[in-house]
C-alpha positions in Angstrom: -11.0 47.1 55.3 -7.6 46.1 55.2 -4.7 48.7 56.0 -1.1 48.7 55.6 1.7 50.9 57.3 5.0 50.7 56.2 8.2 51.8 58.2 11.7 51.6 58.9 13.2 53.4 56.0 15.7 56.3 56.1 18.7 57.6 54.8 21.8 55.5 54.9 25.1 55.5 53.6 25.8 53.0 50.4 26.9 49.7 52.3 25.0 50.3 55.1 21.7 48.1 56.3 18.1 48.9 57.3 15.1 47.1 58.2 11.8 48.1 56.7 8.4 46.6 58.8 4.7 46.2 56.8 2.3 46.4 59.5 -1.7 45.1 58.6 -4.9 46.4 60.4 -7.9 45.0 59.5 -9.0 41.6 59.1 -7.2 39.1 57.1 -8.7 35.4 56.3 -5.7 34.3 54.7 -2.3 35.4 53.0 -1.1 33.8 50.2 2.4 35.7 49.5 3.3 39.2 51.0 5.2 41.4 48.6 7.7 44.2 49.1 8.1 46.7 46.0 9.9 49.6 45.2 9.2 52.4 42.8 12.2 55.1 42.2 11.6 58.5 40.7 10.9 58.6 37.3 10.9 54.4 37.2 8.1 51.7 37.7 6.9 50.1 41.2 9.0 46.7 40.5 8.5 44.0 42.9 11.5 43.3 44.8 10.7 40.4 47.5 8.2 37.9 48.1 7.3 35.4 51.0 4.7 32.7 50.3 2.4 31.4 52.8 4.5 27.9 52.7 7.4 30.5 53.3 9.3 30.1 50.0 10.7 33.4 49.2 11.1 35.2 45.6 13.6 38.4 45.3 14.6 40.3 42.7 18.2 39.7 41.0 19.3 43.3 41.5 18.7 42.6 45.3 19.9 38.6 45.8 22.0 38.2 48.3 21.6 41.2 49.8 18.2 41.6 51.1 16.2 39.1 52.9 12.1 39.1 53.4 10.1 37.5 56.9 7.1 37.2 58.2 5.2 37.2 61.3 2.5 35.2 60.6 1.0 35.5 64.6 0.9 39.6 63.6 0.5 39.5 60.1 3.5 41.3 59.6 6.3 41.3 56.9 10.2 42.6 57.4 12.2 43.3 54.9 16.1 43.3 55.9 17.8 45.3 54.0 21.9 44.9 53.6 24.9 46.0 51.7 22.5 49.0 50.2 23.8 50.6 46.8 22.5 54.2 45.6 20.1 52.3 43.5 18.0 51.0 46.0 16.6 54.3 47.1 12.8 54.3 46.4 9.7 54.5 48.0 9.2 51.3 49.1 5.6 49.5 49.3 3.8 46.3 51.3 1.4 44.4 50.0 -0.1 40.9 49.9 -2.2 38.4 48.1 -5.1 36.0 49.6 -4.8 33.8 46.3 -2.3 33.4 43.0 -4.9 35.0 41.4 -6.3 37.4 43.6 -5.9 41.2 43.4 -3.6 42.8 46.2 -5.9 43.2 49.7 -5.3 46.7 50.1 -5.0 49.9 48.2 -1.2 50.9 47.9 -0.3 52.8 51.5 2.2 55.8 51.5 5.3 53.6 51.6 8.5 54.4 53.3 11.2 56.2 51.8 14.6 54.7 51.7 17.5 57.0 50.2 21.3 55.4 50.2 23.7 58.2 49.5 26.8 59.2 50.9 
């Protein structure tokens, strides 16, 4: 069974930067996109960042240009760099990934890491 630990987050000042780390245990045949998503209080998990397998990325407009998702293929590992953070970007935030387009996500939803931007 397939487990994810996310870390990194924090509590940062609005314009400052932190990098968040998705770490997988458990054995993984393939990984067809690794997701990053956020859920604030009182608001939907919305996915904010995406790295395929061919390692095209997807991000969300509210975080273009400011936040940019790797991957560590050799570990199985997805960063998410976060810059330029605005108030609005503290949530919980959440790893995931997908074997297939169609597949469901490989692992039940971890605790996620807590990233609060305030001054």
């Amino acid at each position: 069974q397939v487990q994810l630990v996310e870390s990194g987050g924090g509590l940062v000042q609005p314009g400052g930067s932190l990098r968040l780390s998705c770490a997988a245990s458990g054995s993984i045949s393939r990984i067809y996109a690794m997701d990053w998503y956020r859920q604030a209080p009182g608001k939907e998990r919305e996915l904010v960042a995406r790295i395929f397998s061919s390692s095209s990325t997807y991000y969300a407009d509210s975080v273009k240009g400011r936040f940019t998702i790797s991957r560590d293929n050799a570990k199985n590992t997805v960063l998410l760099q976060m810059s330029s953070l605005k108030p609005e970007d503290t949530a919980v935030y959440y790893c995931n990934y997908k074997s297939s387009p169609l597949s469901a996500y490989i692992a039940s939803w971890g605790q996620g890491t807590q990233v609060t931007v305030s001054s």
